[in-house]
C-alpha positions as CSV (number, residue, x, y, z in Angstrom):
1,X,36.4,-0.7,-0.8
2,X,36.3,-4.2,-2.0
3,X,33.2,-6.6,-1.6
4,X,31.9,-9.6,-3.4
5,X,28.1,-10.3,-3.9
6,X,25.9,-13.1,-5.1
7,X,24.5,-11.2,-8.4
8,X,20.6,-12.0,-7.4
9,X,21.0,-10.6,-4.0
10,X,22.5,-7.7,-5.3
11,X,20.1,-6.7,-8.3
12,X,17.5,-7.7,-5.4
13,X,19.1,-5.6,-2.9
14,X,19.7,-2.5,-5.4
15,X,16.1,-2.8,-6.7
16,X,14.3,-2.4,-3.4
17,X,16.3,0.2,-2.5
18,X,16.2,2.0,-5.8
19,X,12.2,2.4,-5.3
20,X,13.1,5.3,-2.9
21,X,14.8,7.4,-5.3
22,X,13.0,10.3,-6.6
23,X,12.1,11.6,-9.8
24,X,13.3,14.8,-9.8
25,X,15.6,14.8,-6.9
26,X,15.8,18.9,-5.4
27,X,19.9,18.3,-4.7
28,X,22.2,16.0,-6.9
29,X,23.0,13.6,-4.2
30,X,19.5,12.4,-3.7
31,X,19.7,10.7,-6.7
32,X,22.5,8.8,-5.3
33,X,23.0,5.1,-3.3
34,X,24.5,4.9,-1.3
35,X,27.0,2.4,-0.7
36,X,28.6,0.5,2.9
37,X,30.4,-2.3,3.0
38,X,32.0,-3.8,6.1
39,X,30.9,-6.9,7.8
40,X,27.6,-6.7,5.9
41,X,26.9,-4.4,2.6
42,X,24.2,-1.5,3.8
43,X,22.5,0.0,0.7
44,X,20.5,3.8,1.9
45,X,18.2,5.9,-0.2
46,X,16.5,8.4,1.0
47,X,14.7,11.3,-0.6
48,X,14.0,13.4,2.7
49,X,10.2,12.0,3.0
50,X,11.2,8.0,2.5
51,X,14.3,6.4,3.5
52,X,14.5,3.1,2.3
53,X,17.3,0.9,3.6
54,X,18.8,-2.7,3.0
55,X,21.5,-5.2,4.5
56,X,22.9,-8.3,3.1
57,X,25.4,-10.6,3.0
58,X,28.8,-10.4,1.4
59,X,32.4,-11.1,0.7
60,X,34.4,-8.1,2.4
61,X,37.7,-7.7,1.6
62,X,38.3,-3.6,2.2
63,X,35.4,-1.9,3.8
64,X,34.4,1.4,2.8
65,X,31.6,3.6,1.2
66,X,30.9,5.4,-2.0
67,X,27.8,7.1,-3.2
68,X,27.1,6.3,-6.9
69,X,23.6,7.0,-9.3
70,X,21.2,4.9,-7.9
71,X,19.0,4.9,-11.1
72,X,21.7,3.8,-13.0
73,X,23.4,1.0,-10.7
74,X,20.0,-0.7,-10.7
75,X,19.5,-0.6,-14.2
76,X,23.6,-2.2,-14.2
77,X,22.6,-4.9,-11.7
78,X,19.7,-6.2,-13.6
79,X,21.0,-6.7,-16.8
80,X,23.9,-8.4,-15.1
81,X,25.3,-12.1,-16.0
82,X,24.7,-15.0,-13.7
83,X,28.0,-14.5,-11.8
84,X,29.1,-13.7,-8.6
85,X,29.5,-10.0,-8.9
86,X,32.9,-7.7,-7.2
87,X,32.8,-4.3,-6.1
88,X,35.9,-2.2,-5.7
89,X,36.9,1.6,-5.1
90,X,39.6,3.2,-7.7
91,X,39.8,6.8,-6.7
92,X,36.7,8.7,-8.0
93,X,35.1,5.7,-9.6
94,X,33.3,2.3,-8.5
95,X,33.8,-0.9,-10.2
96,X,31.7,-3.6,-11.2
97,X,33.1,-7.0,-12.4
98,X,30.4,-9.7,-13.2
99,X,31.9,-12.8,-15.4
100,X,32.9,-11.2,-18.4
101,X,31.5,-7.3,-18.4
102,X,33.2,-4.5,-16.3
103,X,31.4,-1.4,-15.5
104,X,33.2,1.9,-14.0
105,X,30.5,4.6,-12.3
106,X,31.3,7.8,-11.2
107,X,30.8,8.6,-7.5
108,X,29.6,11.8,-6.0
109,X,30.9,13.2,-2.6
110,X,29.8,11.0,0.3
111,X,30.0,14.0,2.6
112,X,27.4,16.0,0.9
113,X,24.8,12.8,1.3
114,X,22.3,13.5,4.4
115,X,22.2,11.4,7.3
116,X,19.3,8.8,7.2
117,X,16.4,9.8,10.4
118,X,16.7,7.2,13.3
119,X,13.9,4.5,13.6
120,X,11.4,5.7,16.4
121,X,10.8,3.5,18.8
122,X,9.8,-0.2,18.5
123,X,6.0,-0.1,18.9
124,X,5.3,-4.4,17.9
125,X,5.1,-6.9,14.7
126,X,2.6,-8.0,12.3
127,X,2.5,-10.9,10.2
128,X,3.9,-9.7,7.0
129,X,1.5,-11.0,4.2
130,X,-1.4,-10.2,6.6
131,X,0.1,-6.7,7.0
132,X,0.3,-6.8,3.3
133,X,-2.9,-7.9,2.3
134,X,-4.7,-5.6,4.6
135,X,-2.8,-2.1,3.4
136,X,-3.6,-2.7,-0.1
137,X,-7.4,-3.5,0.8
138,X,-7.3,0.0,2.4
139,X,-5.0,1.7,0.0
140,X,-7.0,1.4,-3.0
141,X,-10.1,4.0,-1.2
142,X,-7.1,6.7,-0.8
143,X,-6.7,10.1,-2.6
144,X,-4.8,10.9,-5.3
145,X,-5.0,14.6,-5.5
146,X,-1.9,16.3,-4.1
147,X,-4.2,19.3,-3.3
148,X,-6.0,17.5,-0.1
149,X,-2.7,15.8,1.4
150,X,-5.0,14.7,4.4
151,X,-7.0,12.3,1.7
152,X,-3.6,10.7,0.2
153,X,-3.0,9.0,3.0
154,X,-4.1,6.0,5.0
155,X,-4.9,6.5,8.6
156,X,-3.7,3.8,11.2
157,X,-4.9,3.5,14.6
158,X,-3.1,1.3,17.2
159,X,-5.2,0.4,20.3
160,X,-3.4,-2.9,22.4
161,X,-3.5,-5.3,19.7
162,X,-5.7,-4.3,17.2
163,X,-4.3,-1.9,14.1
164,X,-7.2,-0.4,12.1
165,X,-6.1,0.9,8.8
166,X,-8.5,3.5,6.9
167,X,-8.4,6.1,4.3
168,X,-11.3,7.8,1.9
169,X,-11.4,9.6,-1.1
170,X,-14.5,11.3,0.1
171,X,-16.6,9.1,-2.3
172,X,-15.5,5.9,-0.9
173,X,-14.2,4.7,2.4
174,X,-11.9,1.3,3.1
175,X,-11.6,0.4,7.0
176,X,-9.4,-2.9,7.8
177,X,-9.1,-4.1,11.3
178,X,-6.1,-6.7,12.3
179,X,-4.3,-8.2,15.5
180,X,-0.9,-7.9,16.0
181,X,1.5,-8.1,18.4
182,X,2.7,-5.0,20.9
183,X,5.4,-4.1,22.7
184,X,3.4,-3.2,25.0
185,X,-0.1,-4.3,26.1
186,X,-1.4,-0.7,26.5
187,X,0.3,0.9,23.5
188,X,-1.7,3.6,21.3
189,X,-1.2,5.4,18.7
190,X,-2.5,7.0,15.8
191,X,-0.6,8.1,12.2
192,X,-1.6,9.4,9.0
193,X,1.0,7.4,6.0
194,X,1.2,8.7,2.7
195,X,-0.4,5.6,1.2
196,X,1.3,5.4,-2.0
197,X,4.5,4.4,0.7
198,X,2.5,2.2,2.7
199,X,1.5,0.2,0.0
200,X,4.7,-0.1,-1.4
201,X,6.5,-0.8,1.7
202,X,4.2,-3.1,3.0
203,X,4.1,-5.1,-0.5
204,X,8.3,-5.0,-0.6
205,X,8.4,-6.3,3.1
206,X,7.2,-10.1,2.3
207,X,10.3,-11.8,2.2
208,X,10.4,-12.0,6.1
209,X,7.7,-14.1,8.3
210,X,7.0,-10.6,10.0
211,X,6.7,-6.8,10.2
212,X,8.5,-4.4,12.9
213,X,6.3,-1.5,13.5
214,X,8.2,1.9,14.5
215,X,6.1,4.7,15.8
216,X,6.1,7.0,18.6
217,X,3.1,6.0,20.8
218,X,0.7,8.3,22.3
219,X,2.2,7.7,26.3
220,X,5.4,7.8,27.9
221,X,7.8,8.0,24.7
222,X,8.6,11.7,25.2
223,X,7.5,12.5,22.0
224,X,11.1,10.2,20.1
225,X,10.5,9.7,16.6
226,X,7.4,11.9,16.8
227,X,6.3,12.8,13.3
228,X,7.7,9.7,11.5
229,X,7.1,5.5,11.1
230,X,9.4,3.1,10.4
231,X,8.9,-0.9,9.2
232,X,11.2,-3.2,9.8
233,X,11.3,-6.8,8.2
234,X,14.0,-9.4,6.2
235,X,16.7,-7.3,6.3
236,X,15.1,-4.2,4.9
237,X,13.8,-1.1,6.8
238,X,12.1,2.1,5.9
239,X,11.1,4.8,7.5
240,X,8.0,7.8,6.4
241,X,7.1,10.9,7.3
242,X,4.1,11.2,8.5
243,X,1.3,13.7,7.2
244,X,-0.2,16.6,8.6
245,X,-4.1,17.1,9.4
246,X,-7.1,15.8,11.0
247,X,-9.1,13.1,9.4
248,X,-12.2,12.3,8.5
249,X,-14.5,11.0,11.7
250,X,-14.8,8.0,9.5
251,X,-16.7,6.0,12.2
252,X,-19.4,8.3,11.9
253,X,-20.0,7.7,8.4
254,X,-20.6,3.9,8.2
255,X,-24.5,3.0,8.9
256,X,-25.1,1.5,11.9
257,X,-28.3,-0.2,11.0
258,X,-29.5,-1.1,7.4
259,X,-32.9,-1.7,5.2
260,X,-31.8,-4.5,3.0
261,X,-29.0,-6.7,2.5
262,X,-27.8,-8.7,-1.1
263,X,-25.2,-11.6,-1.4
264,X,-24.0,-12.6,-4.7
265,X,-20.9,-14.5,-5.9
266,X,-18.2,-12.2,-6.3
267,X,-16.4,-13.8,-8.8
268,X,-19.7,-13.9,-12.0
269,X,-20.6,-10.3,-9.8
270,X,-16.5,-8.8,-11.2
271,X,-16.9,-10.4,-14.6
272,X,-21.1,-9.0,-15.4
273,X,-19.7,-5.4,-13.7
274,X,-16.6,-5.3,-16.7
275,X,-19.1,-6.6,-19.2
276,X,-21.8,-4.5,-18.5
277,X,-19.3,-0.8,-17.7
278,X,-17.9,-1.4,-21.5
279,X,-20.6,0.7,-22.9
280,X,-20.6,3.5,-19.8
281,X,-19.2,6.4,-20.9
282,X,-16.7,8.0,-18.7
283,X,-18.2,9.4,-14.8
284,X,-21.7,7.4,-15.9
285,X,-22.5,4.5,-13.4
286,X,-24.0,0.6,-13.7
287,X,-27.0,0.6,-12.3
288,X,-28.3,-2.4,-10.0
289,X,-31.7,-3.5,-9.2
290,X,-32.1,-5.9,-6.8
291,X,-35.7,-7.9,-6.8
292,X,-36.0,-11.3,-5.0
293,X,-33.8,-14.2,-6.5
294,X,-31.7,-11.7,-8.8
295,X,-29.9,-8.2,-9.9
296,X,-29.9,-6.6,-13.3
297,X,-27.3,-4.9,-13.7
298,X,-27.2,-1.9,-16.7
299,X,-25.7,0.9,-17.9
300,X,-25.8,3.4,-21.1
301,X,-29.1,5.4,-21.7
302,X,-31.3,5.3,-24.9
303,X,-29.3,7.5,-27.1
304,X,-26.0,5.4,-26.4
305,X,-25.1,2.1,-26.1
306,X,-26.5,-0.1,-24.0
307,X,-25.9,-3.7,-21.6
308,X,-28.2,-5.5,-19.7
309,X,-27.2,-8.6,-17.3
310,X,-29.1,-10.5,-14.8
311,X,-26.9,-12.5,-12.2
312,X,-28.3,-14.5,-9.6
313,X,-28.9,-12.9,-5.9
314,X,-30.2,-12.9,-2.4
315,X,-31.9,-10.0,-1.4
316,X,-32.8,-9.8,2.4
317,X,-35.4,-6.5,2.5
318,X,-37.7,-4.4,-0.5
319,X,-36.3,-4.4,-3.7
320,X,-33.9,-1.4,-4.9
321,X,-32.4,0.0,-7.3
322,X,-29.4,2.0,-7.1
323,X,-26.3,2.8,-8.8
324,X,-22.3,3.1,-9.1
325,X,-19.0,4.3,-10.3
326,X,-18.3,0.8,-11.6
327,X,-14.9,1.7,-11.4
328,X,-15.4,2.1,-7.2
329,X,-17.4,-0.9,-7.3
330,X,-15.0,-3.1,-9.1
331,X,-12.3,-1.7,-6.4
332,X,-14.3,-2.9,-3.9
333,X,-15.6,-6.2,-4.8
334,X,-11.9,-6.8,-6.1
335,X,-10.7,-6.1,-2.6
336,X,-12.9,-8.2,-0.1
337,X,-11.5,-11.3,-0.3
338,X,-14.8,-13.6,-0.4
339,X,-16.5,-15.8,-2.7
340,X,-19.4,-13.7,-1.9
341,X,-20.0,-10.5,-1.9
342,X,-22.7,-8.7,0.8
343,X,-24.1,-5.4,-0.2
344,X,-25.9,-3.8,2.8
345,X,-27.9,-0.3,2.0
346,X,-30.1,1.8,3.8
347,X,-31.5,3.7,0.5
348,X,-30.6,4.0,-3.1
349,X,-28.9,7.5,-2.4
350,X,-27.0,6.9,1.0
351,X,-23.8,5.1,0.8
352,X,-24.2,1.3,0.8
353,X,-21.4,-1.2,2.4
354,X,-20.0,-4.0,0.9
355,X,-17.9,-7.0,2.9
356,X,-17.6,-10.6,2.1
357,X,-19.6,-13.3,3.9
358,X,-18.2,-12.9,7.6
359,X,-16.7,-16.9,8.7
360,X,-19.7,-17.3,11.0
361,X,-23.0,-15.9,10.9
362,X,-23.3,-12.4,13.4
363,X,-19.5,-11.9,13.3
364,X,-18.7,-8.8,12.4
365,X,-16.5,-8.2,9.1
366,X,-12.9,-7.4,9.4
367,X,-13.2,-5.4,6.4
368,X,-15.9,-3.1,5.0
369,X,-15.7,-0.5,2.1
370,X,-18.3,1.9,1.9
371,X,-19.4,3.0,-1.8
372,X,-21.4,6.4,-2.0
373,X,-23.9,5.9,-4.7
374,X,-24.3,7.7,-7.8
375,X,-27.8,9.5,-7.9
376,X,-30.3,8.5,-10.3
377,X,-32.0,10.9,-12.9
378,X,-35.8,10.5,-13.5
């Protein structure tokens, strides 16, 4: 094997690819890349959950493949010096010549690496910053205890061309609706995505204009690619496992009429939250207490510290006062994507809903994240 690279698009290349890797790999030769160079160079990792792989451009002038450390051939190709960069086979080892500085890696046996899983079928595309923008709105509300697999991930629903994305830690809930564009007009399909992966994938997939979306549908596919999804955009693709388990009947939980509704500027709303959450000891919550023309926000009780701030409001409704794990809150409010924040409640110990200002008045949000309150002593 003999390639040359532009060094950027390989430390680029090697990087993206490197994310797949795991930690503690169960076999040696996960912890490999591995390498393919003919009339473009192919980079695969894969961990048996995650494959993650990327094509690119080169100089060929033997092709072949190799398997080397993928940890430490990323390391190699970002400390590398601004020069085109040649790859080349010598036995047992692999070659890198960059300018001045020569590196030799071992390689471990290609045979023993495991064949990537095929894409499942092509199910459409999605812009890819939308895409992007919209997972990590949702992502935010998942689990992140290992215990309740079904709660670490983020649930996608496909119906013709609308994709709702949602996932809940059981004390908040995140549910993002967008178009895209389908295969087919009747497509369906519903997946649970570990959304640690998801978010990652989706924010490493920005270089092209769009997203393929892979994913056995719920009609006529015979069940191909059934258990996985794959994405598909700039030369890079991926594919996850899916998890196991029902979810939550998530529709059921957000209110479908409400007793009040606030709108403050999001922005002074972030900043008074931080200010305010410095003297909350840990698991205590900033309390809010809407009256006509403003909220006070406090928190810390009289034998702590204490913060009081008043920010201006509009309260549709009675007054109320009700409280948070500013942490949640600050999730939330940093998520919606508005200059102002709406805070709709039915009463201080139901969950409230927070959105930004919809484009038009009596359009419905495409986004809403619902907060379950913290109940108030006394």
């Amino acid at each position: 094997m003999k390639f040359r690279i532009d060094r950027d698009a390989l430390a680029d290349a090697v990087a993206w690819t490197a994310r797949t890797l795991p930690v503690r790999p169960p076999v040696p030769v996960l912890a490999g890349m591995h390498i393919e160079a003919s009339d473009r160079l192919k980079l695969s990792a894969f961990d048996y959950e995650v494959s993650a792989q990327v094509s690119t451009d080169i100089d060929v002038e033997e092709p072949g493949t190799a398997l080397v450390s993928g940890r430490l051939l990323s390391e190699i190709s970002r400390s590398l010096p601004p020069h085109p960069v040649e790859v080349t086979t010598d036995g047992a080892k692999v070659m890198l010549r960059c300018g001045s500085a020569k590196f030799t890696l071992l390689t471990m046996p290609v045979e023993d690496y495991p064949t990537l899983p095929d894409m499942p079928p092509a199910a459409g595309a999605v812009g890819s910053d939308e895409f992007a923008a919209a997972v990590a709105q949702v992502a935010i509300a998942a689990g992140k205890d290992d215990t309740i697999p079904m709660l670490t991930g983020v649930r996608v629903e496909i119906e013709g061309e609308t994709v709702t994305l949602a996932s809940t830690d059981r004390y908040r809930l995140a549910v993002r609706e967008l178009h895209w564009k389908p295969e087919r007009p009747d497509f369906s399909a519903v997946a649970l995505v570990p959304a640690k992966t998801l978010a990652d994938t989706a924010k490493s997939l920005t270089a092209g204009a769009e997203v393929q979306i892979a994913l056995a549908g719920t009609g006529a596919d015979g069940g191909a690619g059934e258990g996985m999804i794959g994405f598909e955009g700039g030369g890079r693709r991926t594919t996850s496992r899916l998890l196991d388990g029902d979810f939550v009947k998530y529709r059921s939980l957000l209110p479908s009429e409400y007793a009040g509704l606030a709108e403050i500027q999001t922005s002074p709303f972030i900043e008074a939250v931080k200010r305010v959450s410095l003297v909350a000891e840990r698991n205590t919550p900033v309390r809010l207490s809407f009256r006509q023309g403003e909220v006070v926000l406090e928190a810390g009780t009289g034998d702590e510290a204490q913060a009081v701030e008043a920010l201006e409001a509009t309260l549709e409704g009675d007054d109320i006062d009700i409280a948070f794990n500013p942490g949640f809150l600050l999730d939330g409010l940093s998520a919606i994507g508005s200059d102002t924040a709406r805070l709709s409640f039915t009463t201080p110990t139901k969950p409230a809903v927070l959105t930004g200002k919809p484009p038009q008045d009596g359009e419905n949000p495409n986004y809403r994240y619902l907060i379950m309150p913290v109940r108030l002593s006394g």
